[in-house]
Every structure is written in C-alpha cells, then in structure tokens.
PANUBA-372056 format. One record per atom (N, C-alpha, C): atom name; x, y, z. Coordinates in steps of 0.05 Angstrom, whole numbers. Atoms other than C-alpha are relative to their C-alpha. Example, Ala and Ser with C-alpha at 12.3 -4.5 7.8 and 13.67 -1.06 7.14 Angstrom:
BEGIN
N | 18 | -24 | 0
CA | 246 | -90 | 156
C | 18 | 24 | 0
N | -16 | -24 | -1
CA | 273 | -21 | 143
C | -15 | 22 | 14
end
This chain:
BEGIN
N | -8 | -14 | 25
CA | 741 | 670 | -1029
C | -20 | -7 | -22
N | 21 | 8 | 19
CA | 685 | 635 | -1069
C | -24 | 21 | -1
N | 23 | -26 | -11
CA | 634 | 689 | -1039
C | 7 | 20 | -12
N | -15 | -30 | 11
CA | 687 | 744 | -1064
C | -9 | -5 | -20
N | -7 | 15 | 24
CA | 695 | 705 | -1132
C | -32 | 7 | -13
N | 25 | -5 | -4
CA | 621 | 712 | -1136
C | -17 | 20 | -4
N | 5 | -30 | -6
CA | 610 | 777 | -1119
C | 7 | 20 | -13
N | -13 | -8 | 37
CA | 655 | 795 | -1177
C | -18 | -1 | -19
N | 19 | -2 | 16
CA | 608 | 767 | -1217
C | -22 | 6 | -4
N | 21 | -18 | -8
CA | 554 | 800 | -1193
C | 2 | 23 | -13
N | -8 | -21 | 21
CA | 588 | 862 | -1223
C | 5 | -1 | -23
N | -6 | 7 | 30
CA | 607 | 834 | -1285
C | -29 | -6 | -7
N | 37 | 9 | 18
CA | 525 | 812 | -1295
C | 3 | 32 | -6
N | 4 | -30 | 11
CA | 517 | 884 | -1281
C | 7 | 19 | -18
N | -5 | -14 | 22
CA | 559 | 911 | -1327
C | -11 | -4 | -31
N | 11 | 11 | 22
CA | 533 | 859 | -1379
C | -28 | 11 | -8
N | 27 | -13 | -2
CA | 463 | 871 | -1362
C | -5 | 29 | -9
N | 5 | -34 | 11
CA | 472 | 949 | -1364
C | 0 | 8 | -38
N | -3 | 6 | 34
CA | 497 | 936 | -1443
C | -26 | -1 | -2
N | 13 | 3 | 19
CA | 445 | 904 | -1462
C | -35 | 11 | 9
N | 22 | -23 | -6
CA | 387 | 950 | -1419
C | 6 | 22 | -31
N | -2 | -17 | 11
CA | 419 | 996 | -1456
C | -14 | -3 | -33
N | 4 | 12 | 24
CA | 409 | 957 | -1523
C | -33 | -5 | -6
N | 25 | 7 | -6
CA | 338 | 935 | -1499
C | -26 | 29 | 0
N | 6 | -22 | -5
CA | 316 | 1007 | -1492
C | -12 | 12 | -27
N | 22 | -12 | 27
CA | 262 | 1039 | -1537
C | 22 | 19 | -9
N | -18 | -26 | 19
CA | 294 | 1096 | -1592
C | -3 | 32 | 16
N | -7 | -30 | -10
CA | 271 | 1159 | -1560
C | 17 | -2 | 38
N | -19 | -9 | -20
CA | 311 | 1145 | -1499
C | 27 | -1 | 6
N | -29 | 1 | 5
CA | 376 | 1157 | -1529
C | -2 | 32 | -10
N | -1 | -20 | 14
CA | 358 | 1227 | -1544
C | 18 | 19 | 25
N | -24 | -15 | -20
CA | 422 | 1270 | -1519
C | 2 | 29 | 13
N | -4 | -23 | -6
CA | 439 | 1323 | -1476
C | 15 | 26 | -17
N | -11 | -18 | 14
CA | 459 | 1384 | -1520
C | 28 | -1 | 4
N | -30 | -23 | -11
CA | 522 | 1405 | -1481
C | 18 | -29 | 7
N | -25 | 32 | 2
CA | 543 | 1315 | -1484
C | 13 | 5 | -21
N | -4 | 2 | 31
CA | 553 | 1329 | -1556
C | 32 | -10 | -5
N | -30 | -7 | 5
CA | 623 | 1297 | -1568
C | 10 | -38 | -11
N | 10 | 34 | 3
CA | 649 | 1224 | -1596
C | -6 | -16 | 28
N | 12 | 23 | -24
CA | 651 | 1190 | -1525
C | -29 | 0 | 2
N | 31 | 2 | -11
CA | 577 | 1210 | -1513
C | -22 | -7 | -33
N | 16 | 4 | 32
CA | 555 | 1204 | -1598
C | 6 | -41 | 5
N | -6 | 27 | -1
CA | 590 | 1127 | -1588
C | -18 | -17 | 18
N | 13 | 16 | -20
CA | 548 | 1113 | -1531
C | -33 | 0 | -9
N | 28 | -2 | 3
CA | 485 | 1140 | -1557
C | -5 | -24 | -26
N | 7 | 3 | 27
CA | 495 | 1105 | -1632
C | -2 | -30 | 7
N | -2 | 39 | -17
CA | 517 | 1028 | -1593
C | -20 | -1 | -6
N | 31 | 3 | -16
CA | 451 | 1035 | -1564
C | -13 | -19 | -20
N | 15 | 13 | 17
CA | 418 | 1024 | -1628
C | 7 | -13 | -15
N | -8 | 33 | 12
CA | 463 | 973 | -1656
C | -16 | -23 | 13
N | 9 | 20 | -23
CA | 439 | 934 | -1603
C | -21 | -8 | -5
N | 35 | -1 | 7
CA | 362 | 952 | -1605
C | 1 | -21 | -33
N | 8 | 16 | 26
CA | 366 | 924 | -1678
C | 6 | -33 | -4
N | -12 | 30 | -9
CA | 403 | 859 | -1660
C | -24 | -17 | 6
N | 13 | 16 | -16
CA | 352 | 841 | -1609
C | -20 | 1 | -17
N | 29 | -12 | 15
CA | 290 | 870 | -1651
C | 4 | -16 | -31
N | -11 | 15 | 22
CA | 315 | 828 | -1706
C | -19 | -26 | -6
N | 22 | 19 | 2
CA | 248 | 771 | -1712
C | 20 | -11 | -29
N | -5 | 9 | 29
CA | 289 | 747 | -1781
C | 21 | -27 | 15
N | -27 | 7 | -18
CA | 345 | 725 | -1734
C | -7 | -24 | 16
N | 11 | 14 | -15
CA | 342 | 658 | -1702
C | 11 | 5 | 35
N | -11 | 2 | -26
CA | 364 | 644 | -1620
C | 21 | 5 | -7
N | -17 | 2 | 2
CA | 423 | 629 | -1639
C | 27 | 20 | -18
N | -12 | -27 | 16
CA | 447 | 684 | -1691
C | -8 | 22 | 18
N | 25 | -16 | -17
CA | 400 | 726 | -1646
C | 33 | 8 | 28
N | -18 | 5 | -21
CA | 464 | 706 | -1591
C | 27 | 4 | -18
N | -22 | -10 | 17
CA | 519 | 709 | -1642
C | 13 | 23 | -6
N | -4 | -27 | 13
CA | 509 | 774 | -1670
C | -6 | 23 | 26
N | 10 | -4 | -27
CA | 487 | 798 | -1597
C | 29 | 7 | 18
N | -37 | 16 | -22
CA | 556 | 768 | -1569
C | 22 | 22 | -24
N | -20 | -26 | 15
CA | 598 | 815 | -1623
C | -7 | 22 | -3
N | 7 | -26 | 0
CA | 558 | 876 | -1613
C | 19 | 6 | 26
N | -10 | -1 | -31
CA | 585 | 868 | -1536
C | 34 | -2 | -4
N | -33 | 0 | -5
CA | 661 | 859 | -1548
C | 9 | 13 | -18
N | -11 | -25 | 9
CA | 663 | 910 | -1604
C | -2 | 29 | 18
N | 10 | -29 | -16
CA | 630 | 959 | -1548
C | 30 | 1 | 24
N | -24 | 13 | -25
CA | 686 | 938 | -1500
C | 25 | -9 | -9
N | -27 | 10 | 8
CA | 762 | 934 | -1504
C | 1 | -18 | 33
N | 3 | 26 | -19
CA | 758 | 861 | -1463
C | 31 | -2 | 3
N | -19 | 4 | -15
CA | 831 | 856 | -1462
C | 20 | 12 | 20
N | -10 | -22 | -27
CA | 850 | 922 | -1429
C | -17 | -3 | 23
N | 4 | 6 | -21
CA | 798 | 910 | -1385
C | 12 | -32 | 28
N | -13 | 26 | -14
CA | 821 | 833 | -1366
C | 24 | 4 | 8
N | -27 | 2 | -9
CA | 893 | 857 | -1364
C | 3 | 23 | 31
N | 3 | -16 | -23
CA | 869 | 916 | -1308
C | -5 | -16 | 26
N | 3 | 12 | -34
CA | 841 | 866 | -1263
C | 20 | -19 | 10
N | -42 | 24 | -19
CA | 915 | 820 | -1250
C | 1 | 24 | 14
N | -4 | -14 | -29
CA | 924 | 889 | -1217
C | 34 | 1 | 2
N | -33 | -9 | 3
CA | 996 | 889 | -1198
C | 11 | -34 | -3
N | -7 | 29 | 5
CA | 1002 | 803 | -1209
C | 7 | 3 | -36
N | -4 | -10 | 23
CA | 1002 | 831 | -1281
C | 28 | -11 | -14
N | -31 | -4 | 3
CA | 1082 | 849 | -1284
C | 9 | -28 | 6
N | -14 | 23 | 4
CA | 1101 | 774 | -1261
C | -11 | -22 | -23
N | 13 | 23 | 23
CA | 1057 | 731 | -1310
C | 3 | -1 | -18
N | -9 | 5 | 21
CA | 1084 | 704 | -1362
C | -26 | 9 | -20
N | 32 | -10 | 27
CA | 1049 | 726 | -1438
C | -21 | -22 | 7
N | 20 | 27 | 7
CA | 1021 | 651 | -1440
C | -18 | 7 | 28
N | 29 | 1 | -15
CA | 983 | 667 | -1377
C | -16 | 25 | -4
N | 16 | -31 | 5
CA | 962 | 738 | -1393
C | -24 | -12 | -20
N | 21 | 12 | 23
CA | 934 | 711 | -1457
C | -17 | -18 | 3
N | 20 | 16 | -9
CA | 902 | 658 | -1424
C | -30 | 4 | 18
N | 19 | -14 | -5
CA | 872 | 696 | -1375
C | -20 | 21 | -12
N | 13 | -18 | 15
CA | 851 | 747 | -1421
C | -25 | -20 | -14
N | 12 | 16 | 13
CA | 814 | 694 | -1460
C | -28 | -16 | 18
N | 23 | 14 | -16
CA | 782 | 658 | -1401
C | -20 | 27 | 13
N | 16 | -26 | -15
CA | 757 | 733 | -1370
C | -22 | -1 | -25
N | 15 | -21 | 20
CA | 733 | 754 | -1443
C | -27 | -27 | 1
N | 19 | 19 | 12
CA | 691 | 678 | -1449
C | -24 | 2 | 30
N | 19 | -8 | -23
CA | 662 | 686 | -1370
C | -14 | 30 | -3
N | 17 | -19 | 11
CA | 644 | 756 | -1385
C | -26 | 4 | -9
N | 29 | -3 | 17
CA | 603 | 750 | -1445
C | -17 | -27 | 7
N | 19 | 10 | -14
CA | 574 | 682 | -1413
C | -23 | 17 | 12
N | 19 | -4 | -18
CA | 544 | 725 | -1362
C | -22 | 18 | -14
N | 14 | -17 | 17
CA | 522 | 777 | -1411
C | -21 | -5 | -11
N | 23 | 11 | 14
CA | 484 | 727 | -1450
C | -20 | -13 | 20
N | 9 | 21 | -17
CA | 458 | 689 | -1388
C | -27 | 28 | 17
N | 21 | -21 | -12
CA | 427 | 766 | -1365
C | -22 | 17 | -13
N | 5 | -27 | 29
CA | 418 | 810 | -1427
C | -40 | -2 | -2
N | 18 | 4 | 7
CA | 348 | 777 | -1436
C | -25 | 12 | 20
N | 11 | -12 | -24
CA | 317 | 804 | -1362
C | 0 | 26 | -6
N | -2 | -33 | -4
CA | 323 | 876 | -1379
C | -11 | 8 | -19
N | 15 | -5 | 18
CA | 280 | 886 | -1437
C | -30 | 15 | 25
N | 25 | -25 | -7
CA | 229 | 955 | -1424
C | 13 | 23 | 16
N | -9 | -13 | -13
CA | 281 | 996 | -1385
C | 16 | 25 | -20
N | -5 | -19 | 20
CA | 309 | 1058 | -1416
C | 26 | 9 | 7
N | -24 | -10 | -12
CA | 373 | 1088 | -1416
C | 7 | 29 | -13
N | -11 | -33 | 16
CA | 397 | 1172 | -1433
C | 28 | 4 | 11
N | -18 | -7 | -15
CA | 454 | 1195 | -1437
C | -10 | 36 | 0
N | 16 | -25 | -3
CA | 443 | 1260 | -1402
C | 28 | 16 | 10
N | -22 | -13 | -9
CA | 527 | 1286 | -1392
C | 28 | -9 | -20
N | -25 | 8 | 9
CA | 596 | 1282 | -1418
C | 20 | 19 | 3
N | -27 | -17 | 1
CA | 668 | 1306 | -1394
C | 21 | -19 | -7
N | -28 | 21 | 10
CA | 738 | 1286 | -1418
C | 15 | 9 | 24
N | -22 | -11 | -24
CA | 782 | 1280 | -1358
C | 25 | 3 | -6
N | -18 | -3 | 9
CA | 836 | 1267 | -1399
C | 4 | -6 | -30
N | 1 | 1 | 37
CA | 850 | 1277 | -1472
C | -3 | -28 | -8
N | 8 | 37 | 12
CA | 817 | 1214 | -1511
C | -12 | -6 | 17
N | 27 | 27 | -23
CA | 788 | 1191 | -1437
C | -20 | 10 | 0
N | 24 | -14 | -6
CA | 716 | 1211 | -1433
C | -16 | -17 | 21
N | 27 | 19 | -6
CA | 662 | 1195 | -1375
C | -27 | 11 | -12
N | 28 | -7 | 1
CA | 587 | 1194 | -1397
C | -8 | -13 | 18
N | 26 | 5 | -25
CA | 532 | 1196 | -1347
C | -22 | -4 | -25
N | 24 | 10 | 12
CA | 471 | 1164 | -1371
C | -26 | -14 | 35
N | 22 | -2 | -22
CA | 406 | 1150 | -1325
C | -25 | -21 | -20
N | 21 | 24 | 7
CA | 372 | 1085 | -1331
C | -22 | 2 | 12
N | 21 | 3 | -6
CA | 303 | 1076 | -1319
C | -14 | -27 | -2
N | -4 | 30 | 5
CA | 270 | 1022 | -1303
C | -34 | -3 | 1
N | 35 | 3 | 1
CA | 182 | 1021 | -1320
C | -14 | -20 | 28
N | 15 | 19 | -27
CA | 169 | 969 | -1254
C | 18 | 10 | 21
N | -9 | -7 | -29
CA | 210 | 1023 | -1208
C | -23 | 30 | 9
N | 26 | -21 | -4
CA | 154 | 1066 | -1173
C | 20 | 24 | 17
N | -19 | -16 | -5
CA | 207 | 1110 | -1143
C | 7 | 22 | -13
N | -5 | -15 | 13
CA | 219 | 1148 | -1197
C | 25 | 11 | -5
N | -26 | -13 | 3
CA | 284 | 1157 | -1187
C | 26 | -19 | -16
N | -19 | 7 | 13
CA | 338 | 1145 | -1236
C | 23 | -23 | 5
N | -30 | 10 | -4
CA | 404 | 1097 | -1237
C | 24 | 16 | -6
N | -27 | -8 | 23
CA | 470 | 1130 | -1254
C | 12 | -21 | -10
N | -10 | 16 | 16
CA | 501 | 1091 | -1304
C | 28 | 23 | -13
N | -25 | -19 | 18
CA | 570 | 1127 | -1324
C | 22 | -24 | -19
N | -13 | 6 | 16
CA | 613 | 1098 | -1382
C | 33 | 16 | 7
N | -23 | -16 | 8
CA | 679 | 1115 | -1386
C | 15 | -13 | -32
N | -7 | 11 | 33
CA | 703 | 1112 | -1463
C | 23 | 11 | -6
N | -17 | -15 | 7
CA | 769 | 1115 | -1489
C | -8 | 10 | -28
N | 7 | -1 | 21
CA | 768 | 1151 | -1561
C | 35 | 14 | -16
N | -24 | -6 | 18
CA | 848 | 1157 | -1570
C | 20 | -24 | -14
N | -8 | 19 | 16
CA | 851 | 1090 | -1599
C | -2 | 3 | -33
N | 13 | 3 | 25
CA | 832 | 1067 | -1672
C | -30 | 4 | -9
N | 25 | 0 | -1
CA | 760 | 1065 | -1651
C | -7 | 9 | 28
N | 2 | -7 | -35
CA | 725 | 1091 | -1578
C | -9 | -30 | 7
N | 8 | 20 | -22
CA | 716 | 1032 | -1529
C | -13 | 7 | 28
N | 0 | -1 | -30
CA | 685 | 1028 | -1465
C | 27 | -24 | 15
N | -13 | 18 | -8
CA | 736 | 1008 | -1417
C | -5 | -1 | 35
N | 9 | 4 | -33
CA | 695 | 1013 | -1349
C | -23 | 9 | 4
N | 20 | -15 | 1
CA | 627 | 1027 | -1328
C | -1 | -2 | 32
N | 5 | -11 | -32
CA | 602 | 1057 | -1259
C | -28 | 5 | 0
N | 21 | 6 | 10
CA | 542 | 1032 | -1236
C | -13 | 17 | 32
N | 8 | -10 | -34
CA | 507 | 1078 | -1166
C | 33 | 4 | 4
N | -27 | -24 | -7
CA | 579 | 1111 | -1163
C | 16 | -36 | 6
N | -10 | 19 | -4
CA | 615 | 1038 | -1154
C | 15 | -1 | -39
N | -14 | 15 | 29
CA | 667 | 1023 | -1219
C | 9 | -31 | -4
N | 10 | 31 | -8
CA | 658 | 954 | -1240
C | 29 | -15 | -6
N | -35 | 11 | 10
CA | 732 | 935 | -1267
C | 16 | 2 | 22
N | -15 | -2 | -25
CA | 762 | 968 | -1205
C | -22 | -26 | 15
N | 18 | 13 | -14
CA | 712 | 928 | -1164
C | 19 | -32 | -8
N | -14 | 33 | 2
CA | 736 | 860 | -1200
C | 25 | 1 | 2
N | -22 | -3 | -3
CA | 805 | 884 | -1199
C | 11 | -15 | 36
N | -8 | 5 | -27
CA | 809 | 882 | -1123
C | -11 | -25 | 7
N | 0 | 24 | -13
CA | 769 | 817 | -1123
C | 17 | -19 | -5
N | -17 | 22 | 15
CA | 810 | 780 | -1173
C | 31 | 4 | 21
N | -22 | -10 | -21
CA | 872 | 816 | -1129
C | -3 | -22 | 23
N | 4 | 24 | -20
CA | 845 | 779 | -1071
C | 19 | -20 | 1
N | -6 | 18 | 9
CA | 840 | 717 | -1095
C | 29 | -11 | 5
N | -27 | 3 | 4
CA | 909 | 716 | -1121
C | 16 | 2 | 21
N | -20 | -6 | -32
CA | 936 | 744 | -1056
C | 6 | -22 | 16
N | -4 | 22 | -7
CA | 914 | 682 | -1026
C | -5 | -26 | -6
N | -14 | 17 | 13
CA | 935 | 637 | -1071
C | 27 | 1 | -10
N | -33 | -7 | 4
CA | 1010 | 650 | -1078
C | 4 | 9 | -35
N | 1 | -11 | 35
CA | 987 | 687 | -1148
C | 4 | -17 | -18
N | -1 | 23 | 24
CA | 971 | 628 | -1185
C | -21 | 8 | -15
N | 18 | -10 | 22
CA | 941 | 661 | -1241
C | -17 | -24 | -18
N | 13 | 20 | 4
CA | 925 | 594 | -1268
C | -27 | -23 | 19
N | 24 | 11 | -14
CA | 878 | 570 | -1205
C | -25 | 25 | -7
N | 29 | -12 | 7
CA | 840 | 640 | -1225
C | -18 | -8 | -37
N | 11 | 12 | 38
CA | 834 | 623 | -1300
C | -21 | -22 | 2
N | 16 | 18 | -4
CA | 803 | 562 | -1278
C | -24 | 1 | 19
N | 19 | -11 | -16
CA | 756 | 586 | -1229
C | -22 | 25 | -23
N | 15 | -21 | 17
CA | 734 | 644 | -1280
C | -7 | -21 | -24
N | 13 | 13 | 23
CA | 727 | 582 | -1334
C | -25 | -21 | 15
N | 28 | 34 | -6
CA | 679 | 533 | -1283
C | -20 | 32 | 5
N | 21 | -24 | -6
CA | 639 | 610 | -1264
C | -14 | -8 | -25
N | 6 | -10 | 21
CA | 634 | 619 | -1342
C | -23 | -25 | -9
N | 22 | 18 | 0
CA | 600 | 549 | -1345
C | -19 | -8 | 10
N | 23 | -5 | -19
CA | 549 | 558 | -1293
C | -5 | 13 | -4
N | 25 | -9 | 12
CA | 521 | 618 | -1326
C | -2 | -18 | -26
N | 7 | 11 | 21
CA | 523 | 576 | -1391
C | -29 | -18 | 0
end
C-alpha cells in the first residue's frame, strides 16, 4: 500500500506541477479559443497570469517568492472539496474532527508537493484551446500543454474542470492524458482505508510523513 500511497502522489505532483507549468508559461500562450469564451475558460486563462507574475517577480525573495506562490495555488483550488472527495464513501462515518483533520493534512501534503515541483517546469506552455458546461456552474476546459524539449510535437491534454456556481470559480479536478487526478487519489486513499479498518487517522499520518519528504 506504500507503492499505492505513492502513486497517489505522483498524481498530486502532476496536478501541482500542471498549475504551476501553467503559471510558468510565457503570455502569448494563454491566447483563447474564440468559441471557449465563458467564465470557466476566462478563469483559467486570467490564473495563468497571476501566476506568471508571482514567479517573474525578481523583487520577491525565495521565500515570499513561495508564500505568495503557495496562495496563488489554493485560491485556484477548492482544497477542501477536493480532500473531502477522496474519503470516498469513508467520508459519511468520520467524525468532523477527522474530516477537518484530514482536510488540513491533504491541503499541507498537496501544496508540499506543489512547491517541491512547480520549479521543474519553467519554458512549457499551456492554451486553453475548448470549453463545455456539462452541468450548469460545472465547466470542463481543455487546454494543451507544450513542452520546448518534446520533439514529438505533440501536445498534452490538460482538462480543468471548474466550478463557477460558487462565490468565486474553483478548479475542483484536473485530467491529465484523459486520467482525473482526484478520482485517481480517491480510489487510492479508498484503498488504503479499505485495508486498514478505515482508520482515517493512520491516512492523515501517512499523508503528513509524504508531505515531509517532499519538504
């Protein structure tokens, strides 16, 4: 289960990583498809260059540089709907105090990894080049990463899915080569739990010693 456990976080870099490609990504490759035009696909395009200015920021030390970096990423992301998706159906028995706990230890392993990757993906480009609402407020965007050291020529899909019938749009899943990365940890964290008699507290702790090994 450590291999699973693992392998989770393999997806969670990726999602991190993809952020901050995204963020890393020169200005003209956020220029949109006409027929995206809508907030899920305007929210994904405008991030972008929150981001770009973060990193592009020479005023900024490491450390603010990582600060202000680390709250671009969890305003882009509703972290506790996502953390509360992957309990999965262990969800319904866990007390608040563990929800909240877990939520807390997901959201701090998370952006660990985010910060531990973000910095490898500088020169890669990201468009968004689509956008449908499957369901009122849900939107996916397709976007198509690129990556300057792939001689292939051929694209990544990168799809977002953004809610926008909150207070503000969130991403609350991204899909990376047709794989969704929340479902993906859903079923590992599921695992896990399965065989551990759903001790949501041996995962909390496992997701807090991960979070300190990317640290």
């Amino acid at each position: 289960m450590r291999s699973a456990l693992f392998r989770a976080a393999t997806f969670t870099v990726a999602f991190g990583s993809l952020a901050a490609a995204a963020a890393l990504a020169p200005t003209p490759a956020f220029a949109q498809n006409a027929q995206a035009a809508n907030p899920a696909s305007a929210f994904v395009n405008d991030n972008m260059h929150k981001g770009l200015e973060i990193l592009n920021n020479k005023s900024l030390s490491v450390e603010q540089r990582r600060v202000q970096f680390e709250g671009f990423l969890l305003g882009l992301t509703d972290m506790k709907r996502i953390a509360a998706f992957t309990l999965g159906q262990y969800r319904r028995g866990a007390s608040q105090a563990d929800q909240d706990a877990f939520g807390n230890a997901f959201q701090n392993y998370a952006v660990a990894v985010y910060q531990s990757y973000f910095a490898k993906y500088a020169g890669q480009t990201l468009r968004v080049v689509n956008s449908q609402e499957r369901a009122p407020g849900d939107f996916i965007v397709t976007t198509e990463m690129n990556s300057p050291n792939d001689r292939t020529g051929q694209p990544l899909e990168v799809d977002f899915r953004v809610r926008t019938d909150g207070p503000k749009p969130v991403v609350v899943d991204m899909s990376v080569a047709g794989i969704w990365l929340a479902i993906e940890e859903r079923d590992q964290f599921t695992s896990f739990l399965g065989q551990n008699n759903g001790d949501i507290k041996l995962l909390i702790q496992y997701l807090s010693d991960l979070a300190k090994q990317f640290k």
